[in-house]
C-alpha positions in Angstrom: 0.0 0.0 0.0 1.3 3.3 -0.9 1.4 6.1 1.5 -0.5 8.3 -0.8 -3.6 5.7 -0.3 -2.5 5.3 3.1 -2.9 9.2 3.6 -6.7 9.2 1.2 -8.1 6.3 3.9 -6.7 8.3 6.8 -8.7 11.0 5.5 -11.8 9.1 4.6 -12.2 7.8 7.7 -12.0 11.1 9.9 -14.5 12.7 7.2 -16.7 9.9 8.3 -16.2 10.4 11.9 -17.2 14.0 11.2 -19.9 13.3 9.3 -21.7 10.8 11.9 -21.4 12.9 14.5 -22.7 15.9 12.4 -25.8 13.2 11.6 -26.2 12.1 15.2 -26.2 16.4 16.1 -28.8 17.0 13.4 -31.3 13.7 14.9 -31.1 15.2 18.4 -32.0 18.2 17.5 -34.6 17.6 15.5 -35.9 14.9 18.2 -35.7 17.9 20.1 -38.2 20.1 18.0 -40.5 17.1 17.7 -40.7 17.0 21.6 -41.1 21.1 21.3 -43.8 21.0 18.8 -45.6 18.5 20.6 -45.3 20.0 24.3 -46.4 23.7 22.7 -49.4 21.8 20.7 -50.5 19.9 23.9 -50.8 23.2 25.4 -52.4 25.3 23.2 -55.4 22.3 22.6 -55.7 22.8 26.3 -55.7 26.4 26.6 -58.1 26.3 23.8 -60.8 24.1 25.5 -60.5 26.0 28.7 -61.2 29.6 27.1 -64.2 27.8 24.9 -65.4 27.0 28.7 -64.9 30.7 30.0 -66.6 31.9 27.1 -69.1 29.5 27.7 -69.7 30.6 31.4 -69.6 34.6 30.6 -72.7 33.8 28.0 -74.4 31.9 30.2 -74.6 34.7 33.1 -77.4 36.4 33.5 -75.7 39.6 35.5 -73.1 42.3 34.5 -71.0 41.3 38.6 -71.8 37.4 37.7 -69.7 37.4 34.2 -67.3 40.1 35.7 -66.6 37.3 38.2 -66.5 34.2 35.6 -64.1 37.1 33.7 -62.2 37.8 37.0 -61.3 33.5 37.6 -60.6 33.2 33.8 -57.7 36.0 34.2 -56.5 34.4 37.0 -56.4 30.8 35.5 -54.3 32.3 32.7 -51.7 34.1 35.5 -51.6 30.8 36.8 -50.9 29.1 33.8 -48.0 31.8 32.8 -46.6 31.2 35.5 -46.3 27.5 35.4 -45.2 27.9 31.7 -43.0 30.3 33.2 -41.3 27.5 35.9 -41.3 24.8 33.0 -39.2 26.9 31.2 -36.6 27.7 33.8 -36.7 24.5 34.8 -36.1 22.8 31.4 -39.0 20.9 30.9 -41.0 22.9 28.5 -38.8 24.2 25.7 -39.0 27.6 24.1 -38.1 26.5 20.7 
């Protein structure tokens, strides 16, 4: 073997080496994004159904303090629910992107 061809499957192989780990980088991020997309999805289905409730509830009263009050608890449900989104985020289990 000449050490031309020596030197080519020296190369070869480290270009190989860099290229799975470059494949291996691109699957966990895009697992990552999966897990994203499907967290953020999850959570805007919920959100949904709870504000079609709210909605629901300030149709359904019969008095301006009554749907102020059904209004009032539907603001605080969503301060609660910023701030948990909030904690998930600091605490890494709820990614931003």
């Amino acid at each position: 073997m000449s050490e031309s061809t020596k030197v080519q499957e020296t190369i070869i192989g480290l270009n190989k080496k860099n290229m799975d780990g470059f494949l291996a980088m691109q699957k966990e991020l895009l697992d990552i994004i999966q897990e994203t997309n499907h967290d953020w999805c999850e959570r805007l289905s919920k959100e949904a159904m709870v504000t079609s409730d709210y909605i629901n509830k300030i149709g359904a009263s019969r008095t301006v303090p009554e749907a102020v009050a059904v209004y009032q608890e539907w603001m605080s449900h969503c301060i609660e629910s910023l701030g948990q989104d909030t904690s998930k985020v600091h605490t890494g289990q709820f990614a931003l992107c």
